[in-house]
Each structure stands twice: as structure tokens, then as C-alpha cells.
N, C-alpha and C positions, 0 to 999 in steps of 0.2 A: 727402488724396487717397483714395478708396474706392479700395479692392482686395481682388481674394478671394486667399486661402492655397489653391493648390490641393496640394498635395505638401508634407510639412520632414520632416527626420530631423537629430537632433543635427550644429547646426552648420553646417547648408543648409536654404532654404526656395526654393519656387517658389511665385508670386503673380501673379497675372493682374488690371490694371488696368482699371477698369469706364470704358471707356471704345471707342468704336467703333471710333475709329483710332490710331496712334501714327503720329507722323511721325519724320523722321531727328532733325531737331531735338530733337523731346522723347527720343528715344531717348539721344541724348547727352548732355542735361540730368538722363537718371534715372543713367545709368552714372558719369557723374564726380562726382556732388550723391552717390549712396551708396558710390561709392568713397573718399569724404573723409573718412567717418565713420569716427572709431577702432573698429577691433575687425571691422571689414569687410575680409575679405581679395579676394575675386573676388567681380565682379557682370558677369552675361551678361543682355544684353538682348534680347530678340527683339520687332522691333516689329512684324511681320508679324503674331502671334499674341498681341502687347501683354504676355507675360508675360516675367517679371523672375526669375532665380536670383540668389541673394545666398548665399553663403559666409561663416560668421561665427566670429567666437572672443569674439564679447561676450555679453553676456546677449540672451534672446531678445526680453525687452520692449524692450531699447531700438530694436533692429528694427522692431518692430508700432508704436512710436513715432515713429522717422522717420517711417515709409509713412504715417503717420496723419496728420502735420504737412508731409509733403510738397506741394510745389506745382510746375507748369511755369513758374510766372511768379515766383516766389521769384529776385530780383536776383541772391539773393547765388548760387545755383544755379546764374544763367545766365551769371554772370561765369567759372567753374568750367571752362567748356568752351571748348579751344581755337580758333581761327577754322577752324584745318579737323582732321577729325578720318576718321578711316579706314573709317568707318561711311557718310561721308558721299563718300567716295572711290568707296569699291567700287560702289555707289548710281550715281555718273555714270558709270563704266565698263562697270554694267551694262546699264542703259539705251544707250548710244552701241554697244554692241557688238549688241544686241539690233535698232536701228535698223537698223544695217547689214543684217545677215541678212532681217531684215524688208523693206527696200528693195530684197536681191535675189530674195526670192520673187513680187514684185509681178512686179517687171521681167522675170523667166521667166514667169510663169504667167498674168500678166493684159495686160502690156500688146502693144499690135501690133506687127509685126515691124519695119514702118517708123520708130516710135518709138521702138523698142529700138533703131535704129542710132545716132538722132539722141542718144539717151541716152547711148551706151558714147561718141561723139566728143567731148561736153561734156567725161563726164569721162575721158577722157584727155588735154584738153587740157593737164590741170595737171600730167600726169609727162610727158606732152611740154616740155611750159613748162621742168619742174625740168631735164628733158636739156637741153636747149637752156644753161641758163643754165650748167649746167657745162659744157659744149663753149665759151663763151663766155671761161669762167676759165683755156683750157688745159687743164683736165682730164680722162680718163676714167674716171670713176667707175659705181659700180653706178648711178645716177640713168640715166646713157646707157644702159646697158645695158634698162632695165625700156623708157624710152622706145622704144628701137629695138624693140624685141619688140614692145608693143601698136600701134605706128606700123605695121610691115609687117604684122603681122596684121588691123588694119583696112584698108592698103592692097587687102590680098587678098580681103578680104571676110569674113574669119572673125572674126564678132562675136563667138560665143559661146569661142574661144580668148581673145581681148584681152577678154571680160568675165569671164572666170574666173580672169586674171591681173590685173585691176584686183582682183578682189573679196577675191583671197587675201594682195594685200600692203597692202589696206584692213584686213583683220583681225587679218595679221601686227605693223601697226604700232601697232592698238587694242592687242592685247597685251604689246607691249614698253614703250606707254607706262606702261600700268596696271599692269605687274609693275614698272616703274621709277620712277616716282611712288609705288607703295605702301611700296616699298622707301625711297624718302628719307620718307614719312609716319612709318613705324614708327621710324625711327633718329629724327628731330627729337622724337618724342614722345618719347622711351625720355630725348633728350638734354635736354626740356624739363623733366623730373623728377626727384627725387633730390635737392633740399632740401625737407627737411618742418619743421625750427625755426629760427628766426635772433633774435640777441640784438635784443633794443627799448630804448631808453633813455628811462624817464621822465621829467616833468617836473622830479623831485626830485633828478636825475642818476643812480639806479641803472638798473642794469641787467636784465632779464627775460627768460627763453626764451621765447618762443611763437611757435604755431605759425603757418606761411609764409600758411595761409589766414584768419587772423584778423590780420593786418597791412591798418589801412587807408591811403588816400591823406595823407599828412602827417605817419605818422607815421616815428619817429627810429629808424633801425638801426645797427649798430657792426659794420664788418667785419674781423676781422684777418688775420695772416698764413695763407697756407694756407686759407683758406677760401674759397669760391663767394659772388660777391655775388648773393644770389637775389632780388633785386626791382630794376627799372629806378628812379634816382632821382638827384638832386646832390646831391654832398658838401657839406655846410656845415664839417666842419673835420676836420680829420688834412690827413697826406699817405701816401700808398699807390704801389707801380709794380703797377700792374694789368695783366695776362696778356687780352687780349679778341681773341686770334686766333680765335676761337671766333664772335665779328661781324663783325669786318675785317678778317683775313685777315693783319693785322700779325705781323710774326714777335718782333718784341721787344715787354716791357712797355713801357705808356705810364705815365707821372706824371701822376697824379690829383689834387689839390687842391681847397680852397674855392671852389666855383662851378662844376668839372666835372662834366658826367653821367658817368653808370655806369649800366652795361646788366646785365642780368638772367644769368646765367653765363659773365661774367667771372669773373676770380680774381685775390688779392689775392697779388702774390709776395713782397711784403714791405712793410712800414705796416702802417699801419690807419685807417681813414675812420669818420665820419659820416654816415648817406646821411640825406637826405630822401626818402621816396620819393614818389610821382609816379605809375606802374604798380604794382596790386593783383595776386596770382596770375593768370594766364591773360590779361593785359594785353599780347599782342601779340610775344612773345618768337618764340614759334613759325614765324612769316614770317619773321622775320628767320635761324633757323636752316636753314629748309626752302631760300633763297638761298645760305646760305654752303654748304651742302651740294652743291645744284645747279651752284655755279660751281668748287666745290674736284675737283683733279685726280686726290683721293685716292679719288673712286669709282672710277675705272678702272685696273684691273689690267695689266699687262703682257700675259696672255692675250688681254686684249677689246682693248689695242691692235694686238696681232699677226694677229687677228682682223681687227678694220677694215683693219689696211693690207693684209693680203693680199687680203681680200675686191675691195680696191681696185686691186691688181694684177694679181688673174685678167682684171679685164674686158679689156682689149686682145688679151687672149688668146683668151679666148670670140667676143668679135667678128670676131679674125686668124683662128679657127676655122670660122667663120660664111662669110668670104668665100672662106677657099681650098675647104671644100666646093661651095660656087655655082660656083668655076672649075672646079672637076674632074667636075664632075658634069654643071654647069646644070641644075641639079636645084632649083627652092626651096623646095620642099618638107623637104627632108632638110639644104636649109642654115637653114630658120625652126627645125628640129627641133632645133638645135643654139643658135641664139639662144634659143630659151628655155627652156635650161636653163644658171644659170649656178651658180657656186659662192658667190657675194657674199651674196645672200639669208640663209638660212639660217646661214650664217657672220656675219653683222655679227646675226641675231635670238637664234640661240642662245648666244653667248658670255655679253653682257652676260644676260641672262635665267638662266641659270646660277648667273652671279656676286651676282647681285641675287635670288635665292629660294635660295640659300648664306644669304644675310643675313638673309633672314627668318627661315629652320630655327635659325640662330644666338640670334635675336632669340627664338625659341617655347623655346630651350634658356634661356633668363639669359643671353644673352651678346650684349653690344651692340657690333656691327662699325662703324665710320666708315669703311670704303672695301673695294673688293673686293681692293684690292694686299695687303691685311692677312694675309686669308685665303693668298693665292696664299704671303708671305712665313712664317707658318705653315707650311704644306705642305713648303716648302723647306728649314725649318731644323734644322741637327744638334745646335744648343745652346740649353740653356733653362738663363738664371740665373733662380734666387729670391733676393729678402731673403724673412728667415726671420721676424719679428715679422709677424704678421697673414696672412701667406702661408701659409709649412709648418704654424706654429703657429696657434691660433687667434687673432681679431681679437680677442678681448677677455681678455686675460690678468688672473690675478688677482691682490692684492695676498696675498702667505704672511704677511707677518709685518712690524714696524717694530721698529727697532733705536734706542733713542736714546742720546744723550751728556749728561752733565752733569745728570743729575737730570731733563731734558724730560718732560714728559707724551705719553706716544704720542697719543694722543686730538687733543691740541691741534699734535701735529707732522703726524698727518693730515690736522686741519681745513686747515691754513695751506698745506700740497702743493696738496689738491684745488682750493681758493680760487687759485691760480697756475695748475693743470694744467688747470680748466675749461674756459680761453680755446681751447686749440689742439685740432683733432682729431688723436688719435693716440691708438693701441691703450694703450700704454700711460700715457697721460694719463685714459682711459677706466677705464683699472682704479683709478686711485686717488681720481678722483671716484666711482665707484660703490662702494669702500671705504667713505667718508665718508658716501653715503648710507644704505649696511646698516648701520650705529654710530647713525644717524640725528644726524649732524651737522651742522648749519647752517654755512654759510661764505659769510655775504653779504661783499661785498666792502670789503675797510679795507685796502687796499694802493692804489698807486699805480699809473700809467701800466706795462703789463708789458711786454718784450721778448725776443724771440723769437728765438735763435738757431738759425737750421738744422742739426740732428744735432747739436745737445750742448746745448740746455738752456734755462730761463728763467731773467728777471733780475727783479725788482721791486724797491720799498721797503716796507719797515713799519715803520711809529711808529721812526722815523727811523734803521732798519739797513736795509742791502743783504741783501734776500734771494734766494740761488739756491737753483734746483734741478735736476739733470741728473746727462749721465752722471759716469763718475769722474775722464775727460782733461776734462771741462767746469772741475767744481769744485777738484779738485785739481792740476794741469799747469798750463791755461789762465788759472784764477782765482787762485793760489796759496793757497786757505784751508787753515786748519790742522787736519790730523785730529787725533782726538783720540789721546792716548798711553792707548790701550786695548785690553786683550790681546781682546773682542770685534768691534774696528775689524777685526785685523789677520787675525782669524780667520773672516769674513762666511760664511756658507752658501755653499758651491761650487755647488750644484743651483739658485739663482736669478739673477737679473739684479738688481742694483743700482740703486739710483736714489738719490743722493746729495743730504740738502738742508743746506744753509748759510746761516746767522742771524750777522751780523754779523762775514765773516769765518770762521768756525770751525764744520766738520760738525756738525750739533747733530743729523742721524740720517739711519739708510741706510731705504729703505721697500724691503724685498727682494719682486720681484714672479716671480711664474710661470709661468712660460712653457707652457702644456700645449699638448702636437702634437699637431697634426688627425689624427682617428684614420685618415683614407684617404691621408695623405701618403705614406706607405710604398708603398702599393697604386699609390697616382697615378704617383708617380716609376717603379716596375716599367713600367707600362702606359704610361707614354712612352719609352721603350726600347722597347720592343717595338710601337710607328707609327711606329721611326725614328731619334728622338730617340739620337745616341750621346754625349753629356756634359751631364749635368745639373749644374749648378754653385748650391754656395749662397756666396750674400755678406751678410752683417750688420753691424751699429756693435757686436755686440756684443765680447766678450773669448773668448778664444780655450778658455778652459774649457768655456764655454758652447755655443760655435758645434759644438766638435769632438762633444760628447754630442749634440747635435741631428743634427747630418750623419752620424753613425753610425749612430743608430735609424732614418734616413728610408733612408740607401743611397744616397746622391749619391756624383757619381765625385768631384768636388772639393770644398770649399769655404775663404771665406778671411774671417778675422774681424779686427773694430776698422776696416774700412773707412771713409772717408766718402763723400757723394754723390758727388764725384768721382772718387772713386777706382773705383768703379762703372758712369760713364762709362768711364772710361780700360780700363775692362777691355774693354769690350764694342767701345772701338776697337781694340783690338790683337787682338781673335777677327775682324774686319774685318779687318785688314792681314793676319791668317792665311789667308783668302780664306772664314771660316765666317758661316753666317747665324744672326741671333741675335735672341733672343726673350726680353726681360725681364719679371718678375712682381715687380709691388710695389703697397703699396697707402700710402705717407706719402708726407710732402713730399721725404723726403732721396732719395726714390730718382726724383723727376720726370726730374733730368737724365738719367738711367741709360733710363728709359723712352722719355724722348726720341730715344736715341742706338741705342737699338737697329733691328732692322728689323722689329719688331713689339712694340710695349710692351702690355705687359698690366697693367690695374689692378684692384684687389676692390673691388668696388660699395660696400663699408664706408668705404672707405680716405677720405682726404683728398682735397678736390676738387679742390686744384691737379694731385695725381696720374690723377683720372679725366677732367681739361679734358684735358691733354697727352697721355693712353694714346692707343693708336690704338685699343683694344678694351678692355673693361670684363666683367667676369666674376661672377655672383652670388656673395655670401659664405657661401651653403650649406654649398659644399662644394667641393673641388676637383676633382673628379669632371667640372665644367664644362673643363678645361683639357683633361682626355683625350676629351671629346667635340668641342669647341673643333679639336684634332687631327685626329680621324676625320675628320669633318666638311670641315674644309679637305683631306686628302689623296683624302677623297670628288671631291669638287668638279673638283679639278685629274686624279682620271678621269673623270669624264664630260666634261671637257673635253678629253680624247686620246681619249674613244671617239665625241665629238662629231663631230671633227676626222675621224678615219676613216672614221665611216659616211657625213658629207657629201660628202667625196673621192668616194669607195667607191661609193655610190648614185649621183651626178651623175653621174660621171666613164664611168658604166654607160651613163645613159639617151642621155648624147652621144655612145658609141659604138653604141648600137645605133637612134641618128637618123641617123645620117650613113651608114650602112649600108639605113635606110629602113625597117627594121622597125618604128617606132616613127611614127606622124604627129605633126605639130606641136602637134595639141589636146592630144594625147595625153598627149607629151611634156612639156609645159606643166603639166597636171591632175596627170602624176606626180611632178612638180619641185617645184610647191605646196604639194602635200598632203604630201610628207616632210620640208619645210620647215615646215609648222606641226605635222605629227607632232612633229618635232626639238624645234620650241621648245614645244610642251606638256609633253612629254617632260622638257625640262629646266626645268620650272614645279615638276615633282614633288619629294617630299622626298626629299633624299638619305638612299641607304640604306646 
């Protein structure tokens, strides 16, 4: 593809494609085709101006390289971009919104007054229709009320009131769709993302990492415990209990076997499969999420229910308003002045609107919300547990030192951990693969079938011993192997965490790893105390040497160590039975239940993806800096929802009294009710501050 460099400076380039037009389509085929590429961080597209920013941490020729080899019609490119994409969103929102406005400048300015009448009855036929059909159900809802108001005001002859009240709740609903469609766009993409490798199994039966976009149709992936199945395909052999509430809405795992499919962000809770796959990256996941989203209960908040239903309760009252002024007065003027102006409007546009551009502020911070009750349950809560491995501390701890028994080769008691520790994600599995790779140790795989116990350990064989590795209730309690009678056993470094591995039976070495705190944990835990937070609690699997030195330097009011998943759960029911609302941070498998059981689970974007399917919220692993914004943010939120509440009251509540008084005419009244109703919901479009 020709393009010119207009602008770079280390590390950014801006580039204008020699070409006349860009459309949406190619615009999405350049943004995802060079967002794939390693060492590309941000790419901003403008297809209006055709030119391209790219952010990079690679060399620069490989850039001038792509763009040189670039094509629109390149398959593999076009496969890359999901069926719908945000670019292509805002694009029909903008045009349909644009229409509008434009169909009411004709209709004031060009067309005849007779035609204008003919115009505004068509279409109020269809909020006539909607009243009708709820008066038919029994109910009184805002439908009746809009119908009643443009009904008598065409009765009366006042087209230009009933056409300023079609036109403002034609544009109030373009904007609540477009702010609530972009809002479930951005979370399905955000959800669409987040596996970049997944294991291949060759023809010759080994095993390979690569990456999610170089996987074709046919070929063989291997899923195991704790991990994201990331490609749609059937299992040709394991057995697996697959987690796929995330597509059906199932609340228990399903048992997956030879000849079942498996969907593209499921999760494997325990097995492991074979997939064939079937769907290639960007093969269709995306609809299926943009559904599950749209039909789950968890977009809507408490607030945006209390919202609609009162919105739905004013009207009999607006209307019992409506007819005792016409008795007391016979006046219909100053009783129309009062029908249109209700409370419903504004109350059912601004809540969710609110609650859904919360989500996206969330969504521009690193922090991916699945429902607004999340936010609202944040806002409210006075306890916040961590686990401390990958949370307070950092996700990727590092390997201090290995201890061995019996003469062992540290080198080769390395090799043989990280060959075990590879399969599972976990912070600490991560450290002792990435040991083995600074040593530059190869550990292709000569072990057997592994098995994965939740919170304490693996099991394998080799050249025909049992080999474990985990914590120390794993191998020593649980497994009964024998430590060694070694005055180094008994004396292990107090300053690290342990990880215990066992060859035939018998400790053959400890791999002491270290745990280093995030240096804002201290700061974070301060700064949620102070939006509220009054008990921060830490829980770990770790030992109680460990946990108490951790929880000292961060300044948490509690914590409790050697826990297991459950016991993590159970806490966070009995702060429940205390009547406290509770807000879990974890980022492994052991702590899924805990996250589940809270009223707001929070997971780290690093973590394991059993634990980010199940979080209700997901948080970038930068920093935690995200959690105290996370905070603001939500207690932002839930004020402009009491100052929304107020000023809609407040204003309305004004214009109806000063209608029924007669100061106010009915156009009037109307024009001022509209316009502080899409004030309101603009208003609450903006970023919370």
C-alpha cells in the first residue's frame, strides 16, 4: 500500500494513505491488520483525512514494512475484524441522528402548513398506537402519557407543540440507543479479547505455543484447567466441566467430551480437551457476546430500576394532575401545561445513560465493567478483600533462589518445575517458567498426563516416579512425602514463599520465590479509606509468616493467612450475614469462588481466565491505581444520579406549577420540559468528574 509519513518522533509515526477515500470498512481492516502486529501498541485511524497514527515499541523498519506489504483485501486482514465494530457504530448513529434533524428543518422551513399537519398525524400515529396498546395491557405508563400530550395538542390545533414533542423524544431515544448499544459494543469487544497464545499439538504429538492469530481451521489445541477456551471447535478427546455462562447463560459447568463443541470464551474448570477448531480468530464470537449481554439482567442497576419504576408511577399522577386542574379551572390550556410536562422522560433517559457512559469512562480508564449494578455495588461497599499474590504484590514474582536435597542439580530441579508449572497460568508458575528461561533451559515435555489441583499443587509422572510440586499442606500433610532430615529443610528463608517439589516420594527441593509489593499498594489501600472503604482485609494460601510481613507494610486493617478458596468464600458470606457489602480482588483460579460470592468481584487483566470469565469487573495489571479510580468513579456516578434525581424533581416539578397557575402556555411548557430533559441526558453523556 503507498502511503506518505507525514509526522514520527521516537516511537509514533503519522501516515497518510495515497488514496481518495477510506471507507468504515477499510478503516477497521487497517486498525485491527496493525494492531496484531507485535511491538504495535495504539493505532488511531481517521478515515475522513485517510491518515493512520501507529504507536510502536518495535523497530521502525518493521512499520515502513508492514505499510509497504499492506493490502485492504489481504484475507487474512479481513478476517481480523470483528462483524461489528464501534467505528462502524457511531457512523450509523451519526447519520440516523443527522437525518432526524435534517427531516425537521425541511418540515419547519420548506414545507406547507397543510402538509405539515398531514405530516406531524402520520407520525404520531405510532406513539398514539404505543399508548393505546399499553392502555390495552392494563397499564399506565410513560407510552400513555407522551400519547395523551401529542393527542390533545393536535386535537387543539397546535402542531408546532405536538411537533417539538415528537422531535425531542425522536432524538432522546437516538441517544439512549447509541449510548447503550456503544456501551454493550465496547464491553463485548473488551470481552472478545485477551487470549493472544494457546497451546497447538502437532502431528508428532508435541506441544507449541502460538499465537491465537496464526491458528488455522483444523488445527489441534489442548485446553486445560483454568484456562479460556479461545477458538470455537470439537473436542476430539479429554473430558473437561466447561464454565460457558458467558454464551448460555448456564449457571453450572457443562461436561464436554469427544464430539462436543466448545465456544470461544468458555472456560475449562477442570479437565482438559482436545479442540479441533472450526472458527479462526474473529470468527463470530462477538454476536454471540453482544446477545448474552443484551439479554443479561446484570446491565441494569438498582438505580435504573428504581428509575423506571417510578418514572412509571408518576404518570397517573401527572394525568390525576392534568384532569383536576381542567375541573378547577376549565381552563385547557393550563391543564395541556401540566400534561406536558411529566417526570418519566428524563427519569427513564438519564439514569441508564449515566450508568452506561460510567462504563465507558471505566472502559478509557483499563477497567472492564459487565453491568451497571457493579458500579452502584462498588459505590456502596465498606469492605474490600485482596488475595495478595498478583494483587498487592506483583503478578509476576520472581524465583530468589532453589534449595536442593540429595545431591540434585538445581539446573535440572528447575528444568523439571517449569516443564510442570508451564501448563497452568499462575503468577507463580510464571515465575519459575521464566527462571528457566533466563538459565536458557529447554524443558520440552517427557512427563506424562499432568494434574491440577486447585490451591495446592501438580501431580505428574516421570521415567516412571510420581512427581509433585506445590505448596507445603500439598506435599508434605496431604501427599505424605518425606522431607529431608536437613538442618537447611528446617531452616528455609523466612522472607520468601516456598514451593515445594517431590520426585518419587521424597522433597528433592524448595524453589524459594519472592514475592515483591506493588510499590502503590500502600498508597492504594490509604486512598480507599479515604472514598469510604472502612476495612480492607487481606486473605492468601500463603503462611502466616509471610502474609503478617505483607499486611504490615501495605496497612490493611485485617488479614488471614493459609486460607483456601473456600474459606474465602465463607468469609465474604458471613460479612454478608454482618449486613456489609463486599468487594473481592483476585486474579487465580482459587480465588474464582470468593469473586463469585462477593457483590462485586474484581479480577487483574493478568490473572487466570477462569477468574476474569466469573469477575463481574476486570482491572488493568499496571497498577492498582485502577481500583482507587474504579472507586471515584463509581461514587461519582451514584452523585449525579441524586443530583439527577433533584434537579428533574426540582425543574419539572417548577414548570407544573407555574402551568397550572397559567404563567407558563402549553408550547412553552413542552419546549422547557424537552430541552432539560436532553439537557439532563447530555449532561449525563459527560465524563464523570
Amino acid at each position: 500500500m503507498k502511503c506518505r509519513i507525514l509526522h514520527e518522533t521516537k516511537g509514533r509515526m503519522r501516515v497518510r494513505f495515497c488514496i481518495k477515500r477510506m471507507t468504515v470498512k477499510q478503516a477497521d481492516i487497517v486498525e485491527y491488520a496493525l494492531s496484531a502486529v507485535v511491538g504495535v501498541t495504539r493505532v488511531q485511524v481517521f478515515d475522513r483525512t485517510c491518515d493512520v497514527v501507529i504507536a510502536y515499541t518495535c523497530g521502525r523498519d518493521k512499520i515502513v514494512q508492514t505499510l509497504s506489504f499492506f493490502s485492504f483485501n489481504d484475507e487474512k486482514n479481513i478476517s481480523l475484524v470483528p462483524d461489528q465494530t464501534g467505528r462502524k457504530l457511531n457512523k450509523q448513529y451519526e447519520e440516523k441522528l443527522a437525518a432526524v434533524v435534517i427531516r425537521r428543518c425541511i418540515n419547519k422551513l420548506i414545507l406547507p402548513h397543510p402538509i405539515r399537519k398531514i405530516a406531524a398525524f402520520i407520525k404520531a400515529s405510532r406513539y398514539i398506537l404505543r399508548g393505546l396498546k399499553c392502555l390495552l395491557k392494563g397499564k399506565l405508563e410513560v407510552s400513555v402519557l407522551d400519547a395523551t400530550a401529542i393527542g390533545v395538542s393536535l386535537l387543539r390545533g397546535d402542531f408546532k407543540t405536538a411537533g417539538s414533542v415528537m422531535f425531542l423524544l425522536n432524538v432522546g431515544d437516538i441517544l439512549d440507543e447509541w449510548t447503550h448499544r456503544k456501551s454493550i459494543d465496547d464491553l463485548a469487544r473488551t470481552m472478545s479479547l485477551g487470549v493472544e497464545q494457546v497451546w497447538t499439538k502437532t502431528d508428532d504429538g508435541q506441544e507449541v505455543l502460538m499465537s491465537v492469530n496464526k491458528v488455522s481451521k483444523g488445527d489441534v489445541i489442548v485446553v486445560r484447567t483454568g484456562s479460556m477456551i479461545s477458538l470455537d471447535g470439537k473436542v476430539i478427546s479429554g473430558d473437561a466441566m466447561v464454565n460457558q455462562s458467558s454464551m448460555t447463560g448456564e449457571s453450572v459447568p457443562v461436561h464436554k467430551s469427544e464430539g462436543a463443541y466448545v465456544y470461544a470464551g468458555t472456560v475449562v474448570e477442570d479437565g482438559e480437551c482436545t479442540v479441533s477448531v472450526e472458527n479462526t480468530a474473529g470468527g463470530g464470537r462477538y454476536d454471540r457476546i453482544v446477545k448474552m449481554i443484551e439479554e443479561s439482567e446484570k446491565l441494569k442497576s438498582s438505580a435504573e430500576d428504581k428509575a423506571s419504576h417510578l418514572a412509571d408511577k408518576l404518570v397517573p399522577w401527572s394525568l390525576g394532575g392534568t384532569l383536576l386542574t381542567w375541573l378547577l379551572t376549565r381552563n385547557a390550556a393550563k391543564a395541556l401545561s401540566i400534561l406536558m410536562v411529566d417526570f418519566s422522560c428524563a427519569l427513564k433517559l438519564a439514569m441508564p445513560i449515566s450508568v452506561l457512559s460510567a462504563m465507558r469512562d471505566c472502559s478509557r480508564a483499563g477497567i472492564t465493567v459487565k453491568g451497571g449494578r457493579f458500579l452502584e455495588a462498588v459505590a456502596e461497599a465498606d469492605t474490600v478483600v485482596f488475595d495478595k499474590t498478583g494483587t498487592l504484590t506483583h503478578s509476576s514474582p520472581r524465583v530468589a533462589q532453589i534449595i536442593t536435597f540429595g545431591g540434585r542439580d538445581e539446573d535440572k530441579m528447575l528444568r523439571l518445575a517449569a516443564c510442570l508449572e508451564e501448563h497452568y497460568p499462575h503468577s507463580i508458575a510464571n515465575a519459575v517458567v521464566a527462571a528457566a528461561a533466563d538459565k536458557g533451559l529447554e524443558h520440552e515435555e517427557f512427563h506424562s498426563k499432568v494434574e491440577y489441583v486447585v490451591a495446592h499443587g501438580i501431580s505428574s509422572m516421570v521415567e516412571n516416579e510420581r512427581v509433585l510440586i506445590g505448596s507445603h499442606h500439598f506435599i508434605i500433610e496431604d501427599e505424605g512425602c518425606t522431607p529431608p532430615d536437613d538442618r537447611i529443610f528446617r531452616h528455609l528463608p523466612k522472607e520468601y514463599s516456598h514451593l515445594y517439589l517431590a520426585i518419587g516420594g521424597e522433597v528433592s527441593a524448595v524453589i524459594c520465590i519472592e514475592d515483591p509489593l506493588r510499590e502503590e499498594a500502600v498508597d492504594v489501600v490509604k486512598k480507599l479509606h479515604e472514598y469510604g472503604i472502612s476495612r480492607v482485609v487481606m486473605m492468601t494460601g500463603d503462611n502466616e509468616r509471610t502474609a503478617k510481613s505483607v499486611a504490615e507494610k501495605v496497612g490493611v486493617d485485617e488479614y488471614h493467612a493459609g486460607v483456601l478458596p473456600e474459606d474465602k468464600a465463607a468469609f465474604i458470606r458471613a460479612e454478608h450475614d454482618a449486613g456489609r457489602k463486599v468487594v473481592m480482588i483476585g486474579d487465580g483460579v482459587n480465588d474464582s469462588p470468593a469473586l463469585s460470592e462477593a457483590d462485586a468481584g474484581i479480577a487483574i487483566s493478568t490473572g487466570a481466565a477462569i477468574a476474569r470469565e466469573i469477575a463481574d469487573i476486570t482491572i488493568s495489571a499496571n497498577n492498582l491505581y485502577a481500583l482507587v479510580e474504579l472507586k471515584r468513579m463509581s461514587n461519582a456516578l451514584m452523585s449525579r444520579i441524586g443530583w439527577n434525581y433533584r434537579k428533574i424533581i426540582g425543574f419539572n416539578g417548577g414548570l407544573i406549577g407555574l402551568g397550572a397557575l397559567g404563567v407558563l402556555p402549553p408550547a412553552t411548557s413542552a419546549l422547557l420540559h424537552n430541552a432539560s430533559t436532553l439537557a439532563i441526558g447530555l449532561r449525563s453523556m459527560t465524563e464523570l468528574k
